[in-house]
C-alpha positions, 0 to 999 in steps of 0.5 A, a space after each residue: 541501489 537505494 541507500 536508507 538516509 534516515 527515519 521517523 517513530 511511528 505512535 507513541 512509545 514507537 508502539 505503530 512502526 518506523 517510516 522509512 526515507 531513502 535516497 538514490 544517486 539520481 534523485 534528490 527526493 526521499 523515497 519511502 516505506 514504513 513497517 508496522 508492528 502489527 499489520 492491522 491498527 490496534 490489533 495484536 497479532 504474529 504478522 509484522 506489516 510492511 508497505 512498499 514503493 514502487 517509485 520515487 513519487 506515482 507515474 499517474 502524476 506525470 500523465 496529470 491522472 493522481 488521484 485527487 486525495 493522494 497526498 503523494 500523487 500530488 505533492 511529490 515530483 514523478 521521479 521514476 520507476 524504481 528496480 524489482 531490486 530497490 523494491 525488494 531492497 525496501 523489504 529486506 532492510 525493513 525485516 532486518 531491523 526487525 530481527 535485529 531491534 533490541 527494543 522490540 525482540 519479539 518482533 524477530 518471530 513474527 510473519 511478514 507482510 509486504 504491501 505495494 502500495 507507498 509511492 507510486 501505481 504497482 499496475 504500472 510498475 508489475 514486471 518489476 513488482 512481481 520479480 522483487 516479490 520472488 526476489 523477497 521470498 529467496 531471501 525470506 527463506 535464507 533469512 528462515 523467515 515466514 512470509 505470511 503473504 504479498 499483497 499487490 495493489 493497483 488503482 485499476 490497471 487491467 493488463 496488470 491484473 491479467 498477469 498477475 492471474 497468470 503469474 498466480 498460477 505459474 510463478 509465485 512461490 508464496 500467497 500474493 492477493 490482489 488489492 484493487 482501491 476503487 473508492 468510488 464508482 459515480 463519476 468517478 474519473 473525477 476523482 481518480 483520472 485513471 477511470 478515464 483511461 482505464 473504466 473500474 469495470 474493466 478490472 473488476 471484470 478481470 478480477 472475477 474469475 480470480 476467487 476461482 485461480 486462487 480460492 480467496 475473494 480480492 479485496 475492494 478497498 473503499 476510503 471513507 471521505 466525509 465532504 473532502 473537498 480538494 484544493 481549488 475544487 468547488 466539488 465535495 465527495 462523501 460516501 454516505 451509506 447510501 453511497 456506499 451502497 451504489 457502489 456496492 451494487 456493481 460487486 458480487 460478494 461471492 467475488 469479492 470482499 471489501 476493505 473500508 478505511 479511514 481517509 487520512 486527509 491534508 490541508 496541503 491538498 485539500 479538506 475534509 472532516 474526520 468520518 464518524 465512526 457510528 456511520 462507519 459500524 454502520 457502513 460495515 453492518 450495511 455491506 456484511 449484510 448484503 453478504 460481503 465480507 468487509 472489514 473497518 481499518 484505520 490507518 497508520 501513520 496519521 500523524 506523521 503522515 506516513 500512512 498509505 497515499 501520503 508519504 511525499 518525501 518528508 524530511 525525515 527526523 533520525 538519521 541512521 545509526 552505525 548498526 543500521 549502516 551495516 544492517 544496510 550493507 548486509 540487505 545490498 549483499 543479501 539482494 546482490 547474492 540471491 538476484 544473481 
């Protein structure tokens, strides 16, 4: 099972969160997660974020299909699926050093989040997502805490969608809503390879009857990129308003909603300016008024380069303590008791 090797402060004052680094016996690169004070940046709220892998690297990178903008994807070596017990792992120790940080004690009253999406493609991995997530939930209970929801996010992988309505409807004993990241919908296998093997109408397709399952829209995450240019590519991707609104022009607002975001770039990868945030209101303005419901979020974790997409294995700056060798102790016990 995985075992917490060290960690990094997330902002100022450790006011974001903690990035994570894990190790496993057969694998030499750190595996991450991270957890957030408040869900959304520069929101105050009751629900604690967490982002979860699903494993050691992305799957796509060993079929040569990363994303072009992914730091992780192209940075760190596939080194395999992970266990619904090393995911669930991630989220129990996070929730634990929560409940039991005397720097931060309201923290231990808040809700959970769990996002599957840190290292690695969740719709290649679901059969064992969708066990952490129950697994996560028994041990949520034992530990009386309240799960505000789970959010399983995929680049696009139909079959995966189509379980996860079925497991929707059958399975889940808390809220789990769908992420699906599309980006871009021109020429988009160009910047995302997995269009190529799975077309994004394909799962927008499959998500359309989802707001009927469940009685809330799937989200439709959109990244902001200003003139990003990957290493050794001549090609620039910006989505402009008027980008913004083709790909838009593919979506149903009564199906879906939308969730734009800052991309966080890497010179390691590739270069790209930062997104005026004038152009972003009007971004939002702009789908809000063709009757979507969208949000604007910034992502965590710049600095550190922890935020979604870019973790890759990073040394991390802390070891850990004694207290988080036994709280690392009690996860293992708390999985072992409540898989069995």
């Amino acid at each position: 099972m995985l075992q917490i090797a060290g960690y990094d402060i997330l902002g100022k004052d450790s006011n974001e969160g903690i990035r994570y680094a894990w190790k496993t016996e057969y694998n030499k690169k750190y595996i991450e997660s991270a957890a957030f004070v408040n869900k959304t940046k520069g929101v105050s709220a009751d629900i604690c974020g967490y982002t979860t892998s699903v494993s050691s690297g992305c799957i796509l990178r060993a079929n040569r299909k990363q994303c072009l903008f992914c730091r992780t994807g192209n940075l760190l070596p596939f080194g395999g699926l992970l266990t619904y017990r090393d995911i669930a792992k991630q989220n129990v120790f996070m929730v634990l050093t929560d409940l039991y940080c005397s720097e931060h004690p309201e923290l231990a009253y808040k809700k959970r989040e769990f996002a599957y999406m840190g290292q690695g493609e969740p719709g290649y991995s679901y059969s064992q997502v969708r066990m952490a997530i129950e697994l996560t939930n028994k041990v949520m209970r034992h530990l009386n805490q309240n799960v505000y929801r789970h959010i399983f996010a995929t680049c696009g992988v139909p079959e995966s969608i189509f379980c996860y309505k079925k497991d929707v409807k059958e399975y889940y004993t808390e809220k789990v809503t769908l992420h699906f990241s599309l980006h871009a919908t021109e020429s988009r296998d160009t910047i995302m390879p997995i269009d190529s093997v799975y077309p994004f109408r394909d799962s927008i397709d499959a998500m359309s009857d989802i707001v009927d399952i469940t009685g809330e829209k799937p989200c439709i995450g959109i990244l902001l990129f200003n003139h990003f240019r990957p290493k050794g590519s001549n090609a620039e991707y910006t989505n402009s308003i008027e980008a913004i609104k083709s790909i838009i022009s593919v979506l149903d607002p009564k199906r879906f909603r939308l969730s734009f975001c800052e991309y966080n770039s890497s010179d390691e990868i590739g270069s790209s300016i930062i997104y005026p945030s004038e152009v972003a209101k009007r971004v939002l303005d702009t789908a809000i008024a063709s009757g979507f419901e969208a949000k604007l979020f910034y992502s965590f974790g710049h600095e550190k380069k922890s935020a979604c997409g870019m973790l890759a294995g990073k040394e991390p700056e802390f070891v850990v303590s004694k207290k988080w060798d036994e709280l690392n102790e009690y996860a293992d016990e708390l999985i072992i008791r409540f898989s069995e």
